[in-house]
C-alpha positions, 0 to 999 in steps of 0.5 A: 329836250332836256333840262340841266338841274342844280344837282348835276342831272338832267330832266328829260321831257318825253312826248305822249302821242297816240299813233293811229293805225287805219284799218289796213295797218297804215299809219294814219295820224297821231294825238298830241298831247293833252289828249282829250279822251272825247275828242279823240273817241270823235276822231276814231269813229270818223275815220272808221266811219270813212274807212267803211264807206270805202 
């Protein structure tokens, strides 16, 4: 979204999500934001773990 501001512009909110991408190149899910660095290493590996147990 946007935010009109006293001087006449305008403030634009950007999203920061992480795609991830399965092994296969397939999207498999996103972070939102705030990211936390340790939960995402925690959901990385455990995907990849049931990727390799495929």
């Amino acid at each position: 979204g946007y935010q009109p501001q006293a001087d006449g512009s305008y403030l634009v909110n950007h999203s920061g999500q992480v795609v991830l991408i399965n092994p296969a190149g397939h999207f498999h899910g996103f972070f939102k934001v705030p990211q936390n660095p340790e939960d995402m290493a925690l959901t990385f590996r455990s995907v990849y773990k049931a990727w390799e147990q495929r």
